[in-house]
C-alpha positions as CSV (number, residue, x, y, z in Angstrom):
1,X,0.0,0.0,0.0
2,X,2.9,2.3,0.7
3,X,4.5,1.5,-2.6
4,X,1.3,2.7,-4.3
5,X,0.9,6.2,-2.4
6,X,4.5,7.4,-2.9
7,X,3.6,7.0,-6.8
8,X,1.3,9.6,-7.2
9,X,-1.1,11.6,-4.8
10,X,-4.0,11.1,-8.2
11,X,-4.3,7.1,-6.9
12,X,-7.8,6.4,-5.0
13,X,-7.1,3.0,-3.2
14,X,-10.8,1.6,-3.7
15,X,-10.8,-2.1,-2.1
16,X,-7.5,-2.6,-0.1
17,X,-5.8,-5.8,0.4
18,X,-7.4,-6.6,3.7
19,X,-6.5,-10.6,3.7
20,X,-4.7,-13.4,1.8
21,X,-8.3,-14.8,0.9
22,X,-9.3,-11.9,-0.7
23,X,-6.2,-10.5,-2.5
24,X,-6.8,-7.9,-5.4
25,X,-6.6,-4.7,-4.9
26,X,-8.3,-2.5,-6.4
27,X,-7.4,1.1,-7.8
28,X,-8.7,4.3,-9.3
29,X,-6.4,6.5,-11.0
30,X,-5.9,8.8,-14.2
31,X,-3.4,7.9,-16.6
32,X,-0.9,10.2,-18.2
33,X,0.3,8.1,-21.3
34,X,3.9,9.2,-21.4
35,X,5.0,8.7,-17.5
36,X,2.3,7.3,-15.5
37,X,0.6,4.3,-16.7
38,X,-0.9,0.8,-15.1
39,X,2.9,-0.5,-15.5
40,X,3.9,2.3,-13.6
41,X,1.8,1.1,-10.7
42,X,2.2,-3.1,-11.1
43,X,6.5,-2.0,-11.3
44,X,6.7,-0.3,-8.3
45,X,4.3,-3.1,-6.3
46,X,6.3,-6.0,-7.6
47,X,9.6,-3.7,-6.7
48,X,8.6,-3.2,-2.9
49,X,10.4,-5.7,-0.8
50,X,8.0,-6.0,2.3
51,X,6.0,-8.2,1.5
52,X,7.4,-9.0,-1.8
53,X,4.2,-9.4,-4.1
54,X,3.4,-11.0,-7.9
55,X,1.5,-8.8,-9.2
56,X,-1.0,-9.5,-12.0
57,X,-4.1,-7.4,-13.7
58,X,-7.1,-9.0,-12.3
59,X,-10.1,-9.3,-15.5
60,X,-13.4,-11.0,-14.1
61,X,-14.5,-13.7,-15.6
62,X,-17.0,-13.4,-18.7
63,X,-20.4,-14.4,-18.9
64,X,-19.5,-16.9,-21.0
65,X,-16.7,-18.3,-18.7
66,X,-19.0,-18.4,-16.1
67,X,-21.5,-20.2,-17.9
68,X,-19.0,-22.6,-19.3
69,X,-17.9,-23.4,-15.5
70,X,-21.0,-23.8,-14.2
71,X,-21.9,-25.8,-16.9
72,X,-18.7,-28.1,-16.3
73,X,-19.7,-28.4,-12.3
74,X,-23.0,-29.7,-13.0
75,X,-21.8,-32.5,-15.8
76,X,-19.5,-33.2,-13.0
77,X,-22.6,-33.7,-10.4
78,X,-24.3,-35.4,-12.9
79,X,-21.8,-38.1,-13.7
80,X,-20.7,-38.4,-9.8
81,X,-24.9,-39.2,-10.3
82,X,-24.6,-41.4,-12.7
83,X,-21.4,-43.4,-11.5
84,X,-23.5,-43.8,-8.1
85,X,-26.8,-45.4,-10.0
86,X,-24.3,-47.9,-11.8
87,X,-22.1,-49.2,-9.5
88,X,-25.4,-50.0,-7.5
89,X,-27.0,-51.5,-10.2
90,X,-24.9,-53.7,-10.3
91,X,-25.5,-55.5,-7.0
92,X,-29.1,-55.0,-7.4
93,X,-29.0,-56.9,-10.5
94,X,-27.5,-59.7,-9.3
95,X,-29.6,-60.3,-5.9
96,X,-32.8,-58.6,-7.9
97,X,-33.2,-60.6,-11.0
98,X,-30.7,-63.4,-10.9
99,X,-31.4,-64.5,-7.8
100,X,-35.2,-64.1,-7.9
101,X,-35.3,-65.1,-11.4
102,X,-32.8,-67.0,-12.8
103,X,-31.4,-69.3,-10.1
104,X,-33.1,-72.4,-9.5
105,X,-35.8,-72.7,-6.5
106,X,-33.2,-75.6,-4.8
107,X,-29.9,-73.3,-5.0
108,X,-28.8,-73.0,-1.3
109,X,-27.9,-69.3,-1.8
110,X,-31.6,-68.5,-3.3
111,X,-32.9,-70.0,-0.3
112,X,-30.8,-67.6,2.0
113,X,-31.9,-65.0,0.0
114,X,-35.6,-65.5,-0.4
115,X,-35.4,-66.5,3.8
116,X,-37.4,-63.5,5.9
117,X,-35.7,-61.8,8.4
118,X,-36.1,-58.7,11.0
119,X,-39.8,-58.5,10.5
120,X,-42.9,-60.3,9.1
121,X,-42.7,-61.6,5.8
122,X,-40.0,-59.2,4.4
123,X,-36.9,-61.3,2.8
124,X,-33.7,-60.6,2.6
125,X,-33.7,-60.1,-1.3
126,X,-36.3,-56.9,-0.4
127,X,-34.4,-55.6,2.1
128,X,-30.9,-55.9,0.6
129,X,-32.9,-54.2,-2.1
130,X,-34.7,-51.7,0.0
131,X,-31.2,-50.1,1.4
132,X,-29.4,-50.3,-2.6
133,X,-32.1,-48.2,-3.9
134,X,-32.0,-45.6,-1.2
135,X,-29.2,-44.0,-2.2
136,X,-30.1,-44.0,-5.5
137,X,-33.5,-42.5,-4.7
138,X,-32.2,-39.9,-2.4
139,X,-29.1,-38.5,-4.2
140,X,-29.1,-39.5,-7.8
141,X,-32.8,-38.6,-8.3
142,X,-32.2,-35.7,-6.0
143,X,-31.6,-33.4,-8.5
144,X,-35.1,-34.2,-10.7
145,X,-37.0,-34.1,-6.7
146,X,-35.8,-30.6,-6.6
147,X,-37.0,-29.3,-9.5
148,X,-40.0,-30.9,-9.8
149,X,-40.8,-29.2,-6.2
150,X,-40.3,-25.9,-7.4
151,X,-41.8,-26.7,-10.7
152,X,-45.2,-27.4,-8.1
153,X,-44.8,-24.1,-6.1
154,X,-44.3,-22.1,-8.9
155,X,-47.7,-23.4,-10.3
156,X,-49.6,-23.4,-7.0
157,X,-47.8,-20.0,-5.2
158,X,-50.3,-17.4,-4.6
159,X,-50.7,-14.7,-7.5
160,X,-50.1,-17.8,-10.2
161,X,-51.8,-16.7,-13.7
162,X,-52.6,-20.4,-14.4
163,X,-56.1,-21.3,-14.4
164,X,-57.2,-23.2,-12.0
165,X,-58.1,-25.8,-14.6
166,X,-55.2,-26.1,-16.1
167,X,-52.8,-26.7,-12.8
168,X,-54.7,-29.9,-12.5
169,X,-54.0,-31.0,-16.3
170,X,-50.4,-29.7,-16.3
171,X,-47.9,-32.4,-16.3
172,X,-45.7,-31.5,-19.0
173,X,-42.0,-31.5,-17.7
174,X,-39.8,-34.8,-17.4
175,X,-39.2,-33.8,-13.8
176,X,-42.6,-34.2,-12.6
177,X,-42.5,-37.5,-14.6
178,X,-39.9,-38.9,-12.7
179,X,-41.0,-37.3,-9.9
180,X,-44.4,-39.4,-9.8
181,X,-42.3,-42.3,-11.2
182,X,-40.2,-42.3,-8.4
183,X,-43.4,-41.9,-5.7
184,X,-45.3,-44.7,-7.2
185,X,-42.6,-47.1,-6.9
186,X,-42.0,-46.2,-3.2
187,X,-45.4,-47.3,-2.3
């Protein structure tokens, strides 16, 4: 800071430094081409020797980049998503349809599987299968659960210019589908 007020007395320190997590500094000055440009001011920074700084003109990011980085998080969420509902397919499969299906009724291991346990007339095959699609229902599908919701409250909130008639025949987005997909086969 004291390397940038012996410069000139025309520099209007807007945002100082105030910690390392927020570091740009930002300045308001007016530029005289021949001696006293932005180089002027990033030389004498980078030249003061306590603290020593790097010192780098700070552009925000573009529309554009910002749209291209959000867009990159939420492929990421989607394929973290994605990974999650295969590798738990996978086990589902096997103690879901080749077990119930495809293994003979005399197979020792069917028998363990299709034996009830904890309560009633629940077997193991439902509840192994009960506690692999619970992740799935609750994080993968998260993101459809979401929407849908909001999809809802913005159709029912008060001051909606929907008729009332056509909220109850409105079901034209793939995340209510899913949505009521995903309720049904709770019950």
């Amino acid at each position: 800071m004291a390397a940038v007020k012996t410069l000139s007395l025309d520099i209007n320190i807007v945002k100082p430094v105030t910690s390392y997590a927020d570091h740009i500094l930002e300045l308001a000055y007016r530029p005289s081409p021949s001696s006293f440009t932005v180089r002027t001011i990033i030389s004498a920074i980078a030249s003061s020797k306590s603290p020593p700084f790097q010192v780098d003109l700070y552009c925000p990011p573009s529309l554009e980049e910002r749209a291209r980085s959000m867009h990159a998080r939420e492929q990421r969420a989607l394929f973290c998503r994605l990974i999650v509902a295969v590798v738990i397919a996978i086990p589902t499969f096997i103690v879901g349809i080749v077990f119930m299906s495809l293994v003979q009724d005399g197979n020792a291991t069917k028998a363990f599987w299709m034996q009830p346990v904890w309560t009633g007339n629940t077997s193991r095959t439902q509840w192994a299968l009960f506690f692999l699609a619970t992740p799935v229902q609750f994080y993968s599908a998260n993101l459809f659960h979401r929407r849908s919701i909001k999809e809802i409250g913005a159709l029912w909130r008060k001051g909606s210019t929907t008729p009332i008639v056509k909220r109850f025949i409105r079901f034209g987005s793939m995340n209510l589908l899913v949505y009521t997909i995903s309720i049904k086969t709770e019950k």
